[in-house]
C-alpha positions, 0 to 999 in steps of 0.5 A: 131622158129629159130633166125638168126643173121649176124656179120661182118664175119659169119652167126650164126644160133640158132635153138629154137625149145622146141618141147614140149613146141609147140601146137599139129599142129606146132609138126612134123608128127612123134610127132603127131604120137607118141603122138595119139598112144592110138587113133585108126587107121583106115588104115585097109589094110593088107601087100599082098605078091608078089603072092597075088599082081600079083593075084590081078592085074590078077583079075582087068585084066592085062595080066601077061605073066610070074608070076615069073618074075613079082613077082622077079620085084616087089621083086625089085620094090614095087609095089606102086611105079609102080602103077604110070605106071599101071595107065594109062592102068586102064579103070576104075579109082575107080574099077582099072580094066585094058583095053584089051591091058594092060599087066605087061610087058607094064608097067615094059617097061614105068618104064625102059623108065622112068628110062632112062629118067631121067638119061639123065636129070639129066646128062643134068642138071649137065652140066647146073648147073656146067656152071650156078655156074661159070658164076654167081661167076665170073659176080657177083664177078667181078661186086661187090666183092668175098664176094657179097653173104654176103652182104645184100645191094646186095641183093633184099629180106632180108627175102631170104638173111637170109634163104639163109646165114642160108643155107650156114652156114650149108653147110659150117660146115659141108662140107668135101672139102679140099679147104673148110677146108684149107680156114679155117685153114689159115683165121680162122672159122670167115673169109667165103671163097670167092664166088669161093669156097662158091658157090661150095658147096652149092645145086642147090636151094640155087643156084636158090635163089642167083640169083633170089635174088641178087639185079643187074639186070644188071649182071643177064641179062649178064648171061642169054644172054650169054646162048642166053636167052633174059631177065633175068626172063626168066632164073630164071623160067628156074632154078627154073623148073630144080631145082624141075626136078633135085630133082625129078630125085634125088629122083627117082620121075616120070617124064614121065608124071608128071604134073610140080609143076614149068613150065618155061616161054616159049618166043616165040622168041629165038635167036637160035633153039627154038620150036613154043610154041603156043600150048604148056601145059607148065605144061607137061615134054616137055615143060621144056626138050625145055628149057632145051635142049635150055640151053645145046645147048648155053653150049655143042653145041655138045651135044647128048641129043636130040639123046640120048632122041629119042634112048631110046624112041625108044626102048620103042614103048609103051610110049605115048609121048602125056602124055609128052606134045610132039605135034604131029609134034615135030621132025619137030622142029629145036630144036628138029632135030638131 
């Protein structure tokens, strides 16, 4: 287990851990691997060649319209990871046979679209996180001190301030800024920067969990109606969703059609442009792009997302944008219009 305790000035972090020591279900998957070497492995499927993949996609029925470039493609792209794209051209899901229509080409143009995709997002959400780390150590710090982060009364959940200091000692020590390593050498190892510069180095999650965590509503309301947001839950939900949706663009993750593990609140009255929600799949990508199309509108008003978004669904007419939650009469939302 890994004990944690605050002096006046830094977080000390003891990792615990005697692994061998620990029951076989508390071992990580790499021990537990090791350990069964002699048990038998039942994963009986052969390493296929590229050729012998693009054969066997041409047997389930998949138009391929040139070999050569599929095979250079998935020497690219594996093949699993564009299996997520084929799928939805399968007409039988246990055969994984394909429909009429299904070809290579058609699931090589959903992979591009979704790789534009996401780098808009992911650029979209940098904005929001640059902007929501400024407004939050200048609200909190102006309402309790610099260091109000390290102050436990200022914060809801002692279980989440502990998880949160572990993680901020970690960044700290091994963060390679200058204004982090010239804190240091003129306050000392146990004197910790100020909000200004603690808060810019740590990750969108530790970010997400400070605000969800510290203690005054009042401060987390301001915030949230500076973006045009009306409560401060709100707002919460929406960092939440774009924390999960930035990891998954990190990890180059499908978005196009993926089903949200976090789903944002969707009030159905905004102060500025917004969308009718009424019948919204708040589970679906279009639900959290509103949110965030909202939130960037209240930062960049002369932001290109919108346009950004309809140009590279242009350009891939095979997408299905009712896999992405879009209602049929989208582009008829304010929010929506360019």
């Amino acid at each position: 287990m890994e004990n944690i305790w605050i002096d006046k000035n830094k977080v000390v972090t003891l990792q615990m851990i005697e692994s061998a020591t620990l029951p076989g279900e508390q071992r990580t998957r790499a021990e537990r691997f090791f350990m069964a070497t002699t048990l038998t492995n039942n994963y009986k499927h052969r390493t296929l060649s590229l050729e012998e993949i693009v054969e066997m996609l041409k047997c389930r029925g998949l138009t391929i319209h040139d070999e050569c470039k599929a095979i250079a493609f998935l020497s690219d792209v594996s093949y699993f990871r564009l299996a997520s794209y084929l799928r939805p051209f399968e007409s039988d899901k246990h055969t994984h046979q394909y429909k009429d229509y299904a070809s290579f080409e058609k699931a090589v143009e959903l992979y591009h679209f979704d790789n534009a995709l996401r780098e808009i997002v992911f650029k979209a959400i940098q904005h929001i996180e640059v902007s929501l780390r400024t407004r939050m150590i200048q609200e909190f710090s102006e309402e309790s001190d610099p260091f109000w982060f390290f102050d436990e009364s200022q914060c809801a959940s002692k279980r989440n301030y502990l998880d949160n200091m572990a993680h901020i000692e970690r960044e700290l020590t091994r963060s390679k800024e200058d204004f982090i390593k010239e804190h240091f050498r003129k306050y000392g190892n146990d004197c910790y920067p100020p909000a200004w510069k603690t808060l810019e180095i740590i990750t969108f999650g530790c970010l997400s969990k400070l605000y969800g965590n510290y203690i005054s509503t009042k401060a987390k309301k301001r915030i949230a109606r500076s973006y045009g947001v009306p409560q401060h839950e709100i707002l919460e939900s929406w960092i939440k969703t774009f924390n999960a949706i930035r990891n998954a663009c990190a990890h180059h993750a499908r978005l196009w059609n993926a089903i949200m593990a976090q789903t944002p609140m969707l009030p159905s009255r905004m102060r500025n442009k917004w969308i009718n929600n009424s019948k919204i799949d708040g589970f679906r990508i279009y639900a959290a792009l509103s949110c965030l199309v909202y939130w960037l509108n209240a930062i960049r008003p002369e932001n290109t997302f919108v346009k950004d978004f309809k140009r590279i669904l242009s350009d891939s007419p095979n997408v299905d944008i009712a896999a992405m939650g879009f209602p049929a009469d989208w582009r008829n939302e304010p929010l929506w219009s360019d």
